[in-house]
mmCIF file of the N, C-alpha and C atoms, coordinates in Angstrom:
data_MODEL
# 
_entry.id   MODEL 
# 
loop_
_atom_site.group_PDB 
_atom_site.id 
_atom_site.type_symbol 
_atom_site.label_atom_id 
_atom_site.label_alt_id 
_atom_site.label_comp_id 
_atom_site.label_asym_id 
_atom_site.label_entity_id 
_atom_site.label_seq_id 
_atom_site.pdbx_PDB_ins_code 
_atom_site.Cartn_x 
_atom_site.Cartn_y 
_atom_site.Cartn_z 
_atom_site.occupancy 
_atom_site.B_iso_or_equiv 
_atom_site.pdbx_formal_charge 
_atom_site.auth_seq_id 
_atom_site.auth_comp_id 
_atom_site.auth_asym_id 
_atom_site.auth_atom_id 
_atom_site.pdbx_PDB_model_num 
ATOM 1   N N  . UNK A 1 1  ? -8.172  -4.704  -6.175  1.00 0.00 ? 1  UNK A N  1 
ATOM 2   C CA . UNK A 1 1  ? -6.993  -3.866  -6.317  1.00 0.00 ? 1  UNK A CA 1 
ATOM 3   C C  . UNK A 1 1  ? -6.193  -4.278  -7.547  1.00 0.00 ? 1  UNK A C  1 
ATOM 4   N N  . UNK A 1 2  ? -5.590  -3.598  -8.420  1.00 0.00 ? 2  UNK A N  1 
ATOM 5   C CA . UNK A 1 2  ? -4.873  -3.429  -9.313  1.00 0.00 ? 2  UNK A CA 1 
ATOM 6   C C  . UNK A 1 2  ? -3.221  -3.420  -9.220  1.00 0.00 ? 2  UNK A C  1 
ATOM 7   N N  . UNK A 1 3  ? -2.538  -2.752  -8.527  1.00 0.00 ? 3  UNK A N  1 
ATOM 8   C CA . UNK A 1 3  ? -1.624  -2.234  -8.057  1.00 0.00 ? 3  UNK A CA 1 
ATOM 9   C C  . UNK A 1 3  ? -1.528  -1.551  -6.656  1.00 0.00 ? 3  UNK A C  1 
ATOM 10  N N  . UNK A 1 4  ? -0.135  -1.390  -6.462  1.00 0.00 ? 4  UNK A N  1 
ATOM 11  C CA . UNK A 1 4  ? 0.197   -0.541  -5.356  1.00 0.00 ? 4  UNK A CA 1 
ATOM 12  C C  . UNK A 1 4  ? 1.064   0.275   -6.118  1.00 0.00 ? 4  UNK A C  1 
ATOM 13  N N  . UNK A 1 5  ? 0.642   1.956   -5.864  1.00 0.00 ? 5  UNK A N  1 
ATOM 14  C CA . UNK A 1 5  ? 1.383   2.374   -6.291  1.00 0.00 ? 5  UNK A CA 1 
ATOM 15  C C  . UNK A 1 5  ? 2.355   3.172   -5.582  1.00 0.00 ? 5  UNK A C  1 
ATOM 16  N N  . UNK A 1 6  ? 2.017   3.920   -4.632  1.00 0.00 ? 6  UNK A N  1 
ATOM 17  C CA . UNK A 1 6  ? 3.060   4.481   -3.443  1.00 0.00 ? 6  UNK A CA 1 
ATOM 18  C C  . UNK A 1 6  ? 2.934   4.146   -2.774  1.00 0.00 ? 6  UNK A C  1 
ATOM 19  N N  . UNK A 1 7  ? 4.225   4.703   -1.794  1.00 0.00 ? 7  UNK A N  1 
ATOM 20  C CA . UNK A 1 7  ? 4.289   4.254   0.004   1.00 0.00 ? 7  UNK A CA 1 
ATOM 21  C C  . UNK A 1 7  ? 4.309   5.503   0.177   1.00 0.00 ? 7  UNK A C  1 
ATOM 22  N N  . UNK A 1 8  ? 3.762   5.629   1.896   1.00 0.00 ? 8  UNK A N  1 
ATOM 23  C CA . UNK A 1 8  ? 4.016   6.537   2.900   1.00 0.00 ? 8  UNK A CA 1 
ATOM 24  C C  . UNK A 1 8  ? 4.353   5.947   4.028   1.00 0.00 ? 8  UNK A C  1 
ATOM 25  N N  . UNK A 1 9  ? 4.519   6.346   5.235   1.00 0.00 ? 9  UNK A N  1 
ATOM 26  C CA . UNK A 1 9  ? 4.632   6.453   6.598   1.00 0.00 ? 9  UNK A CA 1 
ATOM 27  C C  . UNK A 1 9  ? 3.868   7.932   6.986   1.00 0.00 ? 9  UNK A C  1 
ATOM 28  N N  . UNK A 1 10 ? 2.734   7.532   7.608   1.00 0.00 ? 10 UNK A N  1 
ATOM 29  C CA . UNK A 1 10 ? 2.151   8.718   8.271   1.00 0.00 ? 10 UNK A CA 1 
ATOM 30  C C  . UNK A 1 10 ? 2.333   8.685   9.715   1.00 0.00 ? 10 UNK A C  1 
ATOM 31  N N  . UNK A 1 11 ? 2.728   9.773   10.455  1.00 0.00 ? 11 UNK A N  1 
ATOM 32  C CA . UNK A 1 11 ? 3.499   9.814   12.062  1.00 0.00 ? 11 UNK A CA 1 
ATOM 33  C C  . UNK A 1 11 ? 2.407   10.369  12.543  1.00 0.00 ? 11 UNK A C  1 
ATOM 34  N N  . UNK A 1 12 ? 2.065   9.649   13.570  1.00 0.00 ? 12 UNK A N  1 
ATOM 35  C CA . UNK A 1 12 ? 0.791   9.829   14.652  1.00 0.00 ? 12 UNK A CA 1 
ATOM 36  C C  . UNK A 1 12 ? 2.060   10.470  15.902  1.00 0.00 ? 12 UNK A C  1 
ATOM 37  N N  . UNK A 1 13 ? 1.905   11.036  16.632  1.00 0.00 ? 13 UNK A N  1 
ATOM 38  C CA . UNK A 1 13 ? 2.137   11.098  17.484  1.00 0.00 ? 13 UNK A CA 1 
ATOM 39  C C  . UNK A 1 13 ? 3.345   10.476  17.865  1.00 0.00 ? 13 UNK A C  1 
ATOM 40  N N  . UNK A 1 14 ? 3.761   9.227   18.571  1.00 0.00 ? 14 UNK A N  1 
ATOM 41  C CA . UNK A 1 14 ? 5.036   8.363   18.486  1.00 0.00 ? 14 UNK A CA 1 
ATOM 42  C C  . UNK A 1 14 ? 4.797   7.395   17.476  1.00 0.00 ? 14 UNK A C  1 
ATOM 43  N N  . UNK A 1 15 ? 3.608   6.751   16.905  1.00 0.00 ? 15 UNK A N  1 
ATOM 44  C CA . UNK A 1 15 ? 3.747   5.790   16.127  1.00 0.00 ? 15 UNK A CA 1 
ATOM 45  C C  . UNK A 1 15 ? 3.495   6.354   14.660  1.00 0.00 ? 15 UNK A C  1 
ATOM 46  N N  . UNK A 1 16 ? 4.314   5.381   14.144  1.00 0.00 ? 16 UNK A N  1 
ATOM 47  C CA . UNK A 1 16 ? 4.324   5.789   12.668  1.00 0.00 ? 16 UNK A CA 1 
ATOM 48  C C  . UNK A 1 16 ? 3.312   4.506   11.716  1.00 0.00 ? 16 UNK A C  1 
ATOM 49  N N  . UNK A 1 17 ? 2.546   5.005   10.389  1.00 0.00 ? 17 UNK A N  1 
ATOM 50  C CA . UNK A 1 17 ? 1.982   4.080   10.116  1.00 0.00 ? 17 UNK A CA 1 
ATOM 51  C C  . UNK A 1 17 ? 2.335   3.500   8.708   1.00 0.00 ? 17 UNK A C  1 
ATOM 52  N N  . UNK A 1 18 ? 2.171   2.990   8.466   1.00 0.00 ? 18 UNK A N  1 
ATOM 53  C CA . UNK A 1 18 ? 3.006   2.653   6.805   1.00 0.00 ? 18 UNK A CA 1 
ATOM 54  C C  . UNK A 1 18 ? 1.689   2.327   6.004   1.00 0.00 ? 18 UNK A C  1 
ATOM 55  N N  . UNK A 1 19 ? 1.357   3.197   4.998   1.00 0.00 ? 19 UNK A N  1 
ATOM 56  C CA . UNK A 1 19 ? 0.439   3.135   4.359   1.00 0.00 ? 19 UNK A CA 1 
ATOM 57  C C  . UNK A 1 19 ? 1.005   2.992   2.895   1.00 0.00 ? 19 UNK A C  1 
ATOM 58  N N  . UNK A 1 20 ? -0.020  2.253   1.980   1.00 0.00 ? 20 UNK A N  1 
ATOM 59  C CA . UNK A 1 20 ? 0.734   2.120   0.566   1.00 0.00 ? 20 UNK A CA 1 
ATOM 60  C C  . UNK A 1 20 ? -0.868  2.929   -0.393  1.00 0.00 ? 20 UNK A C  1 
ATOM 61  N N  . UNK A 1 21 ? -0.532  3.560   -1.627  1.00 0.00 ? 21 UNK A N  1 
ATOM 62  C CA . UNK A 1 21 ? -1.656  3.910   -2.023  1.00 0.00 ? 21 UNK A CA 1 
ATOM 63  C C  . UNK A 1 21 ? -2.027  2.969   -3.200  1.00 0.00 ? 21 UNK A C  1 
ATOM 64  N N  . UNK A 1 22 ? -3.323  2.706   -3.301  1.00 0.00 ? 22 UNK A N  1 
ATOM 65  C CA . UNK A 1 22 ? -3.598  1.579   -4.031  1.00 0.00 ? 22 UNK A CA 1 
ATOM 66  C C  . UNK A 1 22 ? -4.685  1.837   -5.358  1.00 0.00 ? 22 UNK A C  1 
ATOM 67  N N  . UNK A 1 23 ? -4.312  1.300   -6.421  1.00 0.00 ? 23 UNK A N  1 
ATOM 68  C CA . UNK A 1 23 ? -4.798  1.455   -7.717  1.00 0.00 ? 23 UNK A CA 1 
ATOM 69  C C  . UNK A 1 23 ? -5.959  0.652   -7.798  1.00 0.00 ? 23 UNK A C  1 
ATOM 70  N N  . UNK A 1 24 ? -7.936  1.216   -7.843  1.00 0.00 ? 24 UNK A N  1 
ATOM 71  C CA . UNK A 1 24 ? -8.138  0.140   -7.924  1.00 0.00 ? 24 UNK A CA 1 
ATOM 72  C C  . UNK A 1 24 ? -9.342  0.171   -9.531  1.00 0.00 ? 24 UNK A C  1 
ATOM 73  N N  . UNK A 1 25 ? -9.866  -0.438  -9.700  1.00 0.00 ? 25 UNK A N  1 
ATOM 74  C CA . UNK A 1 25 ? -10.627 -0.274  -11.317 1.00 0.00 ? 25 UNK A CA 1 
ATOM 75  C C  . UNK A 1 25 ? -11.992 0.038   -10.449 1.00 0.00 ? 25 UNK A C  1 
ATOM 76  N N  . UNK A 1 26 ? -12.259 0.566   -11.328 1.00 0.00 ? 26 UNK A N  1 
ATOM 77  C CA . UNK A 1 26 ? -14.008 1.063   -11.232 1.00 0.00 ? 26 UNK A CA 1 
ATOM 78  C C  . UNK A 1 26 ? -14.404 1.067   -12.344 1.00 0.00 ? 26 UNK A C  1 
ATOM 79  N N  . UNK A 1 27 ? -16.056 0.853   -12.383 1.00 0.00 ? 27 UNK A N  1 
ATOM 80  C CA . UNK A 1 27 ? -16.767 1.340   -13.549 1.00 0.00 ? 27 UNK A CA 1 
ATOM 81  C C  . UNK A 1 27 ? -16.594 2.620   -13.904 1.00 0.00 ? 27 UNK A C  1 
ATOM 82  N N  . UNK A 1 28 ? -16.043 3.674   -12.982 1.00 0.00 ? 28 UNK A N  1 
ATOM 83  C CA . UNK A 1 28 ? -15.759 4.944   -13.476 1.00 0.00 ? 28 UNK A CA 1 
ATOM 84  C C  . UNK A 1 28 ? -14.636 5.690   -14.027 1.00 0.00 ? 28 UNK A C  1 
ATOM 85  N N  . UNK A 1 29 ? -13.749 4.340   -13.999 1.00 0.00 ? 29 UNK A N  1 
ATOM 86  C CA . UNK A 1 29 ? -12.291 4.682   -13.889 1.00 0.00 ? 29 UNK A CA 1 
ATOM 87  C C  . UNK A 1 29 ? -11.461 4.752   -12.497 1.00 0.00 ? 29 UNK A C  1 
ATOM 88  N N  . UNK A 1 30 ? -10.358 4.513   -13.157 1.00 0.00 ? 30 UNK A N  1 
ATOM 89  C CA . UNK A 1 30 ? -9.274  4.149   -11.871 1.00 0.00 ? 30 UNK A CA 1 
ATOM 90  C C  . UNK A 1 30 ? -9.986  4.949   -10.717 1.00 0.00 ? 30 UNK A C  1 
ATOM 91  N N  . UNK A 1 31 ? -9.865  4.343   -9.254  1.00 0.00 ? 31 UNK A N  1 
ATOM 92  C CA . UNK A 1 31 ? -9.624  4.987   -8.114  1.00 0.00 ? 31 UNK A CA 1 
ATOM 93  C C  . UNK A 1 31 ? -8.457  4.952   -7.427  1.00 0.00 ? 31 UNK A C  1 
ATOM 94  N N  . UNK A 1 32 ? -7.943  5.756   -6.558  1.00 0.00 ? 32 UNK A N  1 
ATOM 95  C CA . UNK A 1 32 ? -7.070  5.165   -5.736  1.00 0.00 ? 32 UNK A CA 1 
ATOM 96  C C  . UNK A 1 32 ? -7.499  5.687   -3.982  1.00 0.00 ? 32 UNK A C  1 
ATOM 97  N N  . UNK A 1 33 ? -6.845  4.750   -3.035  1.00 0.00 ? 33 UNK A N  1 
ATOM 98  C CA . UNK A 1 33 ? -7.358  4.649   -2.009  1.00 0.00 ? 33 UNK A CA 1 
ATOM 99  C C  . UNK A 1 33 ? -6.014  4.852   -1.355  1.00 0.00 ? 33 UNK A C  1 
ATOM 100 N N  . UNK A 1 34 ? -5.569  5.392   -0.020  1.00 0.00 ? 34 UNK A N  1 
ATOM 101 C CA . UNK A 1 34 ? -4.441  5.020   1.341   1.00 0.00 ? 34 UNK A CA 1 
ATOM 102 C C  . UNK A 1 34 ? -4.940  3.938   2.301   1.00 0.00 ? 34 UNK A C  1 
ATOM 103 N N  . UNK A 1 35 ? -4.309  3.102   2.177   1.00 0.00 ? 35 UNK A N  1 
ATOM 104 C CA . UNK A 1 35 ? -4.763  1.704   3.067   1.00 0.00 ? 35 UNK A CA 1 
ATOM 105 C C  . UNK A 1 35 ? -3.871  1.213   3.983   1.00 0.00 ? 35 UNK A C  1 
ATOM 106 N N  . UNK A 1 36 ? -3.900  1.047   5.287   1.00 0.00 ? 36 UNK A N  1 
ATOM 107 C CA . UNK A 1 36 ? -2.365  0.419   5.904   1.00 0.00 ? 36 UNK A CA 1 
ATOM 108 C C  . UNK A 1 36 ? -1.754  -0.911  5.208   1.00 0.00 ? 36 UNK A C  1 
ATOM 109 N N  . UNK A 1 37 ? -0.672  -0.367  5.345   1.00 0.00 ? 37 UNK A N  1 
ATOM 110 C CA . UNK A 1 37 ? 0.131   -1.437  4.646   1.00 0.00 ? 37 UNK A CA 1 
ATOM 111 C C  . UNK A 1 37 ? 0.163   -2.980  5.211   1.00 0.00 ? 37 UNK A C  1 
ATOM 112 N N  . UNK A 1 38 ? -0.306  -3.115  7.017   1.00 0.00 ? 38 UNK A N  1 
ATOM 113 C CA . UNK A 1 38 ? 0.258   -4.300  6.935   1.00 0.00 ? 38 UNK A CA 1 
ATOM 114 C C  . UNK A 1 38 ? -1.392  -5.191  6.494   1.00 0.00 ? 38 UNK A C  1 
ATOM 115 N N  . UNK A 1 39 ? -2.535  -4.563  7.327   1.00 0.00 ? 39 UNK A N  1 
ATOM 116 C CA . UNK A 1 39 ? -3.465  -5.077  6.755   1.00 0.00 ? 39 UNK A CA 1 
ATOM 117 C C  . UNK A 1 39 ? -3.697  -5.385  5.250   1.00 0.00 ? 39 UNK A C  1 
ATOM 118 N N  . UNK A 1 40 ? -3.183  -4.863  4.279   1.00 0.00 ? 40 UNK A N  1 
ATOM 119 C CA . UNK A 1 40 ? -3.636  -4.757  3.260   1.00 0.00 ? 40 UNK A CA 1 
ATOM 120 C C  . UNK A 1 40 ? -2.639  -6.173  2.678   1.00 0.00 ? 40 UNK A C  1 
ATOM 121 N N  . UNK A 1 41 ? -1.193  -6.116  3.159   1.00 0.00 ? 41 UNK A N  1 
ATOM 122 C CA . UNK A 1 41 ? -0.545  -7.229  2.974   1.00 0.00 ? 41 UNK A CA 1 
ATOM 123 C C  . UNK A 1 41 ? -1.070  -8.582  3.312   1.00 0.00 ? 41 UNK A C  1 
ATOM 124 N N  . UNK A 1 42 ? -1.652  -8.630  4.636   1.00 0.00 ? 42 UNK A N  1 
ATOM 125 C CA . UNK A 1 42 ? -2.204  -9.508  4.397   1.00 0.00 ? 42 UNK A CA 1 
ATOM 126 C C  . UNK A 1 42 ? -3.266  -10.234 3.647   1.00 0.00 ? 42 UNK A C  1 
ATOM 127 N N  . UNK A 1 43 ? -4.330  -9.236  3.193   1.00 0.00 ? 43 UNK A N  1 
ATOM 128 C CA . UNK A 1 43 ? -5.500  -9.923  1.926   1.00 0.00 ? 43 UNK A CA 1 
ATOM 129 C C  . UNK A 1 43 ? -5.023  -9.569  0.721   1.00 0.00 ? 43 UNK A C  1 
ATOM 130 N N  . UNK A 1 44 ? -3.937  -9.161  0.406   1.00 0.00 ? 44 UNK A N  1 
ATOM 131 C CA . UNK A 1 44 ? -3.481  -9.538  -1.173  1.00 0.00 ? 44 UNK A CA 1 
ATOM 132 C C  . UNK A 1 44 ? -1.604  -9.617  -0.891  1.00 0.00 ? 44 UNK A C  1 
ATOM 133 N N  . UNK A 1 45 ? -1.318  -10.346 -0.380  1.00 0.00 ? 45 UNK A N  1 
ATOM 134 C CA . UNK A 1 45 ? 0.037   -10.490 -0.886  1.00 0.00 ? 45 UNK A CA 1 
ATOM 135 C C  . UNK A 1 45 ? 0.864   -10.750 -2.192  1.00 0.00 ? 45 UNK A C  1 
ATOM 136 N N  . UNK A 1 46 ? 0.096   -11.240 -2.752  1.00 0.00 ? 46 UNK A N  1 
ATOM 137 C CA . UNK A 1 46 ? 0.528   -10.927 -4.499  1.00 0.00 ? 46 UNK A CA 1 
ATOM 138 C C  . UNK A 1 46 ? 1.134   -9.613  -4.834  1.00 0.00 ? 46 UNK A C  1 
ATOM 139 N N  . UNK A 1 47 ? 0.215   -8.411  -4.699  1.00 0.00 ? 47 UNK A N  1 
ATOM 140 C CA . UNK A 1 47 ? 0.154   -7.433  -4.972  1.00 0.00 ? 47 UNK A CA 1 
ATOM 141 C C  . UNK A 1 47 ? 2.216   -6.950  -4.230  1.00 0.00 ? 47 UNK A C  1 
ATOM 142 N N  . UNK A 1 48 ? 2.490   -7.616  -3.378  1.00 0.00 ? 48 UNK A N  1 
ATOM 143 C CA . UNK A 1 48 ? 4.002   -7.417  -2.402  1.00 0.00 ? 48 UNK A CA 1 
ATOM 144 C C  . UNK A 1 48 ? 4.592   -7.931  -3.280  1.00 0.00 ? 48 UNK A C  1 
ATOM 145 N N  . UNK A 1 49 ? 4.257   -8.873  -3.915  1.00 0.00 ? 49 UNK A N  1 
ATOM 146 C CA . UNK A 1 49 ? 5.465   -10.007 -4.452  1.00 0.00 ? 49 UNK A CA 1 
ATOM 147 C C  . UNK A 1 49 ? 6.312   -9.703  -5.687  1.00 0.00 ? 49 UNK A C  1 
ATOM 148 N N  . UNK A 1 50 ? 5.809   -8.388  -6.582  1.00 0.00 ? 50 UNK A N  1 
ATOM 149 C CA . UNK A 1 50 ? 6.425   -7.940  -7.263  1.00 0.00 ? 50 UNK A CA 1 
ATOM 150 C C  . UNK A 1 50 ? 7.583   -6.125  -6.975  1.00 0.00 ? 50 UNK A C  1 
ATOM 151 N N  . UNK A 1 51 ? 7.358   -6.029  -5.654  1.00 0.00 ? 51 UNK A N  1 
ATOM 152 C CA . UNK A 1 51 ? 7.706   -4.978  -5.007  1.00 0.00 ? 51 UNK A CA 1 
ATOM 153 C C  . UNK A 1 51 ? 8.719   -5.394  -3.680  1.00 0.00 ? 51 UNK A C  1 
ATOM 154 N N  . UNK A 1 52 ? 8.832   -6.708  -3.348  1.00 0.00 ? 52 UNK A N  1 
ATOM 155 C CA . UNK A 1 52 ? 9.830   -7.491  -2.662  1.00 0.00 ? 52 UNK A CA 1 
ATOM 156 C C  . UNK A 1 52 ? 11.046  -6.353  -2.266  1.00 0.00 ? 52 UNK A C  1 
ATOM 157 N N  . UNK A 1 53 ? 11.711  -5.953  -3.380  1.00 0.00 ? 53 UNK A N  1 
ATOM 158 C CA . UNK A 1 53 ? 13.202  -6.113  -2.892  1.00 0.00 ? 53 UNK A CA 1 
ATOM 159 C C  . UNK A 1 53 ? 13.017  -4.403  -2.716  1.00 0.00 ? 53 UNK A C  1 
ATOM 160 N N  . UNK A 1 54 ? 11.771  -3.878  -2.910  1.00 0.00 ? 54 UNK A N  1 
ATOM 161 C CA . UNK A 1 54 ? 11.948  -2.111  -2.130  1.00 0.00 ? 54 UNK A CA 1 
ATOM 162 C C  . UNK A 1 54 ? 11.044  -2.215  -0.974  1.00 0.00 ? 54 UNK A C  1 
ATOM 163 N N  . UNK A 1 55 ? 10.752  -3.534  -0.762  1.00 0.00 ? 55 UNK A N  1 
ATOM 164 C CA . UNK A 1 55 ? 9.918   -3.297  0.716   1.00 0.00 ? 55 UNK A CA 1 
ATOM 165 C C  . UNK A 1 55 ? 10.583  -3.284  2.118   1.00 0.00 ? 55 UNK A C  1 
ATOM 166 N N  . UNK A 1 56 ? 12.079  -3.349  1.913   1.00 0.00 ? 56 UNK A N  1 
ATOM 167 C CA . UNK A 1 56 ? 12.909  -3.210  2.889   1.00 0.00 ? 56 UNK A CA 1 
ATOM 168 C C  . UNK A 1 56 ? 13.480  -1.626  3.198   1.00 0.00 ? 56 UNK A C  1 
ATOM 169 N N  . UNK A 1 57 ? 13.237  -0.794  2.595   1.00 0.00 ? 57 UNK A N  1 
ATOM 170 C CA . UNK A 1 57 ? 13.605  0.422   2.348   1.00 0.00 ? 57 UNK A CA 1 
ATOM 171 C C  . UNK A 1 57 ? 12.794  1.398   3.262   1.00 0.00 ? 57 UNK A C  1 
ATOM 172 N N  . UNK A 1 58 ? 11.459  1.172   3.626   1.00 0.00 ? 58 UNK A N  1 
ATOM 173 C CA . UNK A 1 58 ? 11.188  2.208   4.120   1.00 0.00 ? 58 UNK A CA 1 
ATOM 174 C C  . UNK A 1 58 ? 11.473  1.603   6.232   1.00 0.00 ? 58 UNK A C  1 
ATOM 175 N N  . UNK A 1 59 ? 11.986  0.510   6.078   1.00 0.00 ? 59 UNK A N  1 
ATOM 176 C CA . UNK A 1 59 ? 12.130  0.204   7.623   1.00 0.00 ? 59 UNK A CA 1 
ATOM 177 C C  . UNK A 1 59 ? 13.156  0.412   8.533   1.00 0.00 ? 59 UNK A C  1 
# 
């Protein structure tokens, strides 16, 4: 992964999911993917650490 570049919240039913969309390199050129946010926090938290102080915003 490259970046994160947006957030969502997608609403299931009662639960809501927080997805971020993610920048990633290819041999073909950029892709981007919707990945849940908290999983994804956990195998790259780097990628959070420059986005810190708007990650309180969507909660």
């Amino acid at each position: 992964p490259v970046e994160i570049v947006d957030r969502e919240v997608k609403r299931l039913k009662r639960s809501r999911i927080p997805l971020v969309k993610v920048r990633w390199n290819s041999k073909r050129g950029p892709e981007f993917t919707l990945e849940r946010e908290d999983q994804f926090r956990k195998k790259y938290p780097h990628l959070f650490a420059k986005t810190a102080s708007s990650s309180g915003v969507m909660s």
